[in-house]
Biopython code that builds the backbone (N, CA, C, O; Angstrom):
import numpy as np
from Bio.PDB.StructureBuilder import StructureBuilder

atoms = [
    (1, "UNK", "N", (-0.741, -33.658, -12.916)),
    (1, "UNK", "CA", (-0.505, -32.522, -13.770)),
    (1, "UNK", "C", (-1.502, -31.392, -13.480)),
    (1, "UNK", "O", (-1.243, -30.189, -13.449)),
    (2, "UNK", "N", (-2.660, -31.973, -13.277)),
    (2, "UNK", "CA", (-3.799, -31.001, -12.643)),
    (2, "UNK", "C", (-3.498, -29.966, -11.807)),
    (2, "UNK", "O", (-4.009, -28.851, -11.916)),
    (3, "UNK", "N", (-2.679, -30.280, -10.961)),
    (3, "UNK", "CA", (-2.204, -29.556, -9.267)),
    (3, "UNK", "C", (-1.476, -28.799, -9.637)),
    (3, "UNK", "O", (-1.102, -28.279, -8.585)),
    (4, "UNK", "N", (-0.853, -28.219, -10.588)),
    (4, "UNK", "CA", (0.299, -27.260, -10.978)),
    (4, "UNK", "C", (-0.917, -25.707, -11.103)),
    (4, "UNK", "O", (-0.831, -24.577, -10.622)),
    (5, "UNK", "N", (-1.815, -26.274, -11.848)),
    (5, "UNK", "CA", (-2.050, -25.165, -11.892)),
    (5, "UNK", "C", (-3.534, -24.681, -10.490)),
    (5, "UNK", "O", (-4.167, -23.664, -10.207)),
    (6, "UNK", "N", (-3.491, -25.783, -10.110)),
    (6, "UNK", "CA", (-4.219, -25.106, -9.057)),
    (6, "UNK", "C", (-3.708, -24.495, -7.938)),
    (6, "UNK", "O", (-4.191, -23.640, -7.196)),
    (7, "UNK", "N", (-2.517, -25.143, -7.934)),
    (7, "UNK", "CA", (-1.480, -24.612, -7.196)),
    (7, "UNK", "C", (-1.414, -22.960, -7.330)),
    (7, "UNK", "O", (-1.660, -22.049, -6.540)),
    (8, "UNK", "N", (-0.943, -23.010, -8.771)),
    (8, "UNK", "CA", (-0.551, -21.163, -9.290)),
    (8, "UNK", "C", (-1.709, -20.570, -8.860)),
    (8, "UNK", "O", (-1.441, -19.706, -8.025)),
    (9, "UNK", "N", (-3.158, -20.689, -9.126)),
    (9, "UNK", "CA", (-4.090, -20.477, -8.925)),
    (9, "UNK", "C", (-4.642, -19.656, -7.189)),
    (9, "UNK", "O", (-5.306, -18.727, -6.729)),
    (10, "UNK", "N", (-3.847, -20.737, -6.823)),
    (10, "UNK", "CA", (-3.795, -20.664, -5.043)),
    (10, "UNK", "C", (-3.050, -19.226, -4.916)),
    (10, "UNK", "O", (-3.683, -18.243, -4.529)),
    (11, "UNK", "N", (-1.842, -19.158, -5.219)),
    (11, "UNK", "CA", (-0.865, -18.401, -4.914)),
    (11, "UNK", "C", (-1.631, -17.189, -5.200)),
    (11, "UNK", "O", (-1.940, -16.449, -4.266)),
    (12, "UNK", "N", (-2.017, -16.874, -6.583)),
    (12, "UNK", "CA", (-2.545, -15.842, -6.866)),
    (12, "UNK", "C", (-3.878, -15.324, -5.995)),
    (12, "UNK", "O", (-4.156, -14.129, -6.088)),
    (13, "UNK", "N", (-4.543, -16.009, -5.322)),
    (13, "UNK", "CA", (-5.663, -15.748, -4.487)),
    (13, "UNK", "C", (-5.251, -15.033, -3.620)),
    (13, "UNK", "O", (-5.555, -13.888, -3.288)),
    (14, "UNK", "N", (-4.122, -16.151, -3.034)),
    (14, "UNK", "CA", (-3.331, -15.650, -1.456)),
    (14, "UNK", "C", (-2.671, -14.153, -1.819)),
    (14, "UNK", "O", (-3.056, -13.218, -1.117)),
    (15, "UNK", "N", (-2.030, -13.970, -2.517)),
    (15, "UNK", "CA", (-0.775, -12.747, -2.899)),
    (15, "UNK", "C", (-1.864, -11.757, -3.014)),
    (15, "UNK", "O", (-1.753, -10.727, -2.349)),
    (16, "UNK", "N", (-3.165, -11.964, -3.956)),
    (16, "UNK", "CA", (-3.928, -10.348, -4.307)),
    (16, "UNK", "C", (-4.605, -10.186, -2.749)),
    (16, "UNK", "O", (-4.931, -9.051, -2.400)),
    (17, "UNK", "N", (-4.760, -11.029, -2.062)),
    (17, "UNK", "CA", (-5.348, -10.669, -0.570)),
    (17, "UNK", "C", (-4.456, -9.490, 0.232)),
    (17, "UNK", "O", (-4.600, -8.317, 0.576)),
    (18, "UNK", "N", (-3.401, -10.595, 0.310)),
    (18, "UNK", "CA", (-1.739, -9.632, 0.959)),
    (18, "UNK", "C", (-1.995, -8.300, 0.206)),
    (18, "UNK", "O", (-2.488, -7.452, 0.949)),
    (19, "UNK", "N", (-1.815, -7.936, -0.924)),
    (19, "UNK", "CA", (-1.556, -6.429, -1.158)),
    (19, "UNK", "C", (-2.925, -5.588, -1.526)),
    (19, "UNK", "O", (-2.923, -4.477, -2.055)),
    (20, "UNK", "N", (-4.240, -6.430, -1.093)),
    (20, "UNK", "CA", (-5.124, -5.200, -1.046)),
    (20, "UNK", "C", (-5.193, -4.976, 0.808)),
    (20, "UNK", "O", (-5.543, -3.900, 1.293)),
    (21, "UNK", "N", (-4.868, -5.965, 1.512)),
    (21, "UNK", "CA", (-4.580, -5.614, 2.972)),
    (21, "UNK", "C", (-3.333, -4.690, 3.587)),
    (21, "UNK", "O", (-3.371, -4.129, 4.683)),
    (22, "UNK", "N", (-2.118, -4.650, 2.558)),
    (22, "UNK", "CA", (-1.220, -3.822, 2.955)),
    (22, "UNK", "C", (-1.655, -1.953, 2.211)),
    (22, "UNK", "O", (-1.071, -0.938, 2.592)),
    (23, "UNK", "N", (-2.493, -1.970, 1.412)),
    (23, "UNK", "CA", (-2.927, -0.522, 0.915)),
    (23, "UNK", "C", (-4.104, 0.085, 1.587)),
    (23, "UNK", "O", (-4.530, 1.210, 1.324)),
    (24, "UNK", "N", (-4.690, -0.861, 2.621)),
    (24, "UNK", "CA", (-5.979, -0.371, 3.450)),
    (24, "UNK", "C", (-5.446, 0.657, 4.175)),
    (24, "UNK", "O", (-6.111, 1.632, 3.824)),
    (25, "UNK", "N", (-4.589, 1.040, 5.031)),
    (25, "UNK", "CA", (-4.422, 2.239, 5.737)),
    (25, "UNK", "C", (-3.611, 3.272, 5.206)),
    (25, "UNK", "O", (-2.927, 3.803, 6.081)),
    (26, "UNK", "N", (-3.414, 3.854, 3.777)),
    (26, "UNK", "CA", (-3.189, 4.104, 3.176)),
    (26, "UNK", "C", (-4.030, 5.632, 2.874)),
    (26, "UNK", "O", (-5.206, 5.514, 2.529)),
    (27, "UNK", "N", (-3.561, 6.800, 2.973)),
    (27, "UNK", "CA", (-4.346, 8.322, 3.136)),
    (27, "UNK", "C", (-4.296, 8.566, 1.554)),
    (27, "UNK", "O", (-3.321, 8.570, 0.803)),
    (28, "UNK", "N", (-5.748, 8.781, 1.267)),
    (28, "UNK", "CA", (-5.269, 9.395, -0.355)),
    (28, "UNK", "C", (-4.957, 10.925, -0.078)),
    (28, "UNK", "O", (-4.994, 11.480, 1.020)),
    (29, "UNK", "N", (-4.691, 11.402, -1.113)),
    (29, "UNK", "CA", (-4.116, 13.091, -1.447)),
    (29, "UNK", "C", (-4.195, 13.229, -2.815)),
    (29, "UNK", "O", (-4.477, 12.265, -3.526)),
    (30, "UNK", "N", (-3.967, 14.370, -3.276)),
    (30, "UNK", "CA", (-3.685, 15.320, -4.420)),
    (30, "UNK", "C", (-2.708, 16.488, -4.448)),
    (30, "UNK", "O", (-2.133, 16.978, -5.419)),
    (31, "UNK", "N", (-2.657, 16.795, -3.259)),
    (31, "UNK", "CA", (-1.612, 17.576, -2.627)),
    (31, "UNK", "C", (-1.156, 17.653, -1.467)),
    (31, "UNK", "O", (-1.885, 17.096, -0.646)),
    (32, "UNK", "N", (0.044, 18.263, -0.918)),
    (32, "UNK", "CA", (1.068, 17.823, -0.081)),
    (32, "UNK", "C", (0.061, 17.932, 1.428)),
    (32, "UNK", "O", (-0.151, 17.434, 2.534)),
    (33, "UNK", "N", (-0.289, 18.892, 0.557)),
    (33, "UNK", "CA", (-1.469, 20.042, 2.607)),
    (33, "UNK", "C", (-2.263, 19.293, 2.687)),
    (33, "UNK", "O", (-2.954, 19.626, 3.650)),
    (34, "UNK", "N", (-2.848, 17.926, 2.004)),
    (34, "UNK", "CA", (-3.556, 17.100, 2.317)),
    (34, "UNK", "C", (-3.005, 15.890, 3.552)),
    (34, "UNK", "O", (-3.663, 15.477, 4.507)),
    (35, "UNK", "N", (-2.012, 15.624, 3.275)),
    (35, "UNK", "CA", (-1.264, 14.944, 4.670)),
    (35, "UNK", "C", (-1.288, 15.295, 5.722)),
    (35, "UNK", "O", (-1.249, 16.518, 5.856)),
    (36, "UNK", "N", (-1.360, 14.454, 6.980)),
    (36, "UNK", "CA", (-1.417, 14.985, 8.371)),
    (36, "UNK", "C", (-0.241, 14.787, 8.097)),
    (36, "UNK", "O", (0.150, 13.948, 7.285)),
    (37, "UNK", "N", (0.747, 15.853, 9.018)),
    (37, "UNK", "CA", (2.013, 16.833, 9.502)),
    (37, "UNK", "C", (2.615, 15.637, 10.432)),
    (37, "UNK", "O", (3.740, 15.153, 10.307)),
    (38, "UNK", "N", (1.521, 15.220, 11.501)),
    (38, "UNK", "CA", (2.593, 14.455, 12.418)),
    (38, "UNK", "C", (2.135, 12.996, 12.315)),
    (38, "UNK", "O", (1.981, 12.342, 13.347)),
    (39, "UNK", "N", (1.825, 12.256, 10.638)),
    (39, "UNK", "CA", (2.200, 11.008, 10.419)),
    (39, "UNK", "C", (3.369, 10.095, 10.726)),
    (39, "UNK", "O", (3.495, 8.900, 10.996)),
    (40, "UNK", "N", (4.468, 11.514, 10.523)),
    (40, "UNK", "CA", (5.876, 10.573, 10.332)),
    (40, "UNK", "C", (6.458, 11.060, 11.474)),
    (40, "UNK", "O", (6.041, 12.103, 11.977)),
    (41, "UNK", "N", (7.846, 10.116, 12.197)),
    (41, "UNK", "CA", (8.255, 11.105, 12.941)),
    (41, "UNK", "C", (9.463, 11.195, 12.491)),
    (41, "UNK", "O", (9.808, 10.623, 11.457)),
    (42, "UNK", "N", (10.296, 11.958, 13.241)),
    (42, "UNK", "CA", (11.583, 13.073, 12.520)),
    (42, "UNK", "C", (12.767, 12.112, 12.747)),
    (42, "UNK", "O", (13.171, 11.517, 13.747)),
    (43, "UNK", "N", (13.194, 12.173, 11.417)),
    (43, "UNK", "CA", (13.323, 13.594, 10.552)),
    (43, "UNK", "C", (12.801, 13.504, 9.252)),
    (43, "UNK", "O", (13.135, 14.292, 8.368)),
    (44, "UNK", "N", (11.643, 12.183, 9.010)),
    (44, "UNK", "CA", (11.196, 12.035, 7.995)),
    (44, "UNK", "C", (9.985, 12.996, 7.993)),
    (44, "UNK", "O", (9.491, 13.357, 9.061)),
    (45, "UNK", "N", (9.349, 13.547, 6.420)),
    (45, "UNK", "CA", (8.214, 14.188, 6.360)),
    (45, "UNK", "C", (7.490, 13.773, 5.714)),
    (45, "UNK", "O", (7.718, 12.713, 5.130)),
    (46, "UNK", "N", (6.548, 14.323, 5.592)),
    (46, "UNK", "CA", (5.103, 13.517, 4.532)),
    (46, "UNK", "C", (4.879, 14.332, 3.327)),
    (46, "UNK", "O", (4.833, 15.559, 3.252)),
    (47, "UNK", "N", (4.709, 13.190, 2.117)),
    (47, "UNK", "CA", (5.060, 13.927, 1.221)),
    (47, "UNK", "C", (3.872, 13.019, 0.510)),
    (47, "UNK", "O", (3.543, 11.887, 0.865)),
    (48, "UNK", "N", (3.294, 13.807, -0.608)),
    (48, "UNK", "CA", (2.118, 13.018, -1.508)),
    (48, "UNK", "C", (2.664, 12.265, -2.749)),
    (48, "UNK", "O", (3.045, 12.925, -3.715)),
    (49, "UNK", "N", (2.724, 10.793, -2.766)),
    (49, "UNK", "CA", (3.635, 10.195, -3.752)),
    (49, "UNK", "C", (2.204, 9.695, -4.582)),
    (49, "UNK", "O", (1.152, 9.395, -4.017)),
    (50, "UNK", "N", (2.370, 9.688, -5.614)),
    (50, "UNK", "CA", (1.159, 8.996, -6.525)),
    (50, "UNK", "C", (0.034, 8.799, -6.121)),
    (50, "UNK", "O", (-0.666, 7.864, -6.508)),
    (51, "UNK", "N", (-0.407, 9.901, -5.036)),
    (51, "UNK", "CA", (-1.961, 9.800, -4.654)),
    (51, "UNK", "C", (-2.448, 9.303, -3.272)),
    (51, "UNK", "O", (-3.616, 9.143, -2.918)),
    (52, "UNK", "N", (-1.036, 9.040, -2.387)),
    (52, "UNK", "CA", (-0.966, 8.509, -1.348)),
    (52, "UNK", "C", (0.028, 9.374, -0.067)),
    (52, "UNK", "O", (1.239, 9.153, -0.104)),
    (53, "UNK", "N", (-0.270, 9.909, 0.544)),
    (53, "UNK", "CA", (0.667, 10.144, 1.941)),
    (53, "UNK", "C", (1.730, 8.982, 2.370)),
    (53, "UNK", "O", (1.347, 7.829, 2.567)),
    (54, "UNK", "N", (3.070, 9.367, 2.498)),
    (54, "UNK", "CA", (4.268, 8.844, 2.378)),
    (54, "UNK", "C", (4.992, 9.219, 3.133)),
    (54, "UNK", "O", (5.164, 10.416, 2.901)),
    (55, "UNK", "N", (5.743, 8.809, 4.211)),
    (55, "UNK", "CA", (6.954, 9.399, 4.742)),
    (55, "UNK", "C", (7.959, 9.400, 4.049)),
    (55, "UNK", "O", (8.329, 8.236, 3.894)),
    (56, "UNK", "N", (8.490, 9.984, 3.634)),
    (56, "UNK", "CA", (9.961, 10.370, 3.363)),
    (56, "UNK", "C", (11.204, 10.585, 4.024)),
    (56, "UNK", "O", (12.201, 10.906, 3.376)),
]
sb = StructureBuilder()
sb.init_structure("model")
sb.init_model(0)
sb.init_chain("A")
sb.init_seg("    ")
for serial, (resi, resn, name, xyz) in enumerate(atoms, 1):
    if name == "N":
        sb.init_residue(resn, " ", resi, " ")
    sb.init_atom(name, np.array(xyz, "f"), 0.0, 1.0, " ", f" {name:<3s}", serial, name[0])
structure = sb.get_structure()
């Protein structure tokens, strides 16, 4: 019965690793002119979504 939750325990270690490693290359902003221009290529553009540079 023990292992259930060490189990969950596990998962949660592993998973918060995964998504502070997928937000590391990640450009902050405040505004759009803060994005480099040729992040994305075409015909998507870069756009500042919640504080972050985004292709669109």
């Amino acid at each position: 019965m023990a292992q259930i939750p060490y189990m969950f325990y596990t998962f949660i270690i592993i998973f918060s690793v995964f998504f502070v490693t997928t937000k590391s290359d990640s450009i902050l902003c405040t505004t759009h002119a803060q994005c480099p221009g040729d992040m994305c290529e075409l015909p998507q553009f870069v756009w500042c979504v919640v504080g972050f540079c985004e292709c669109i």
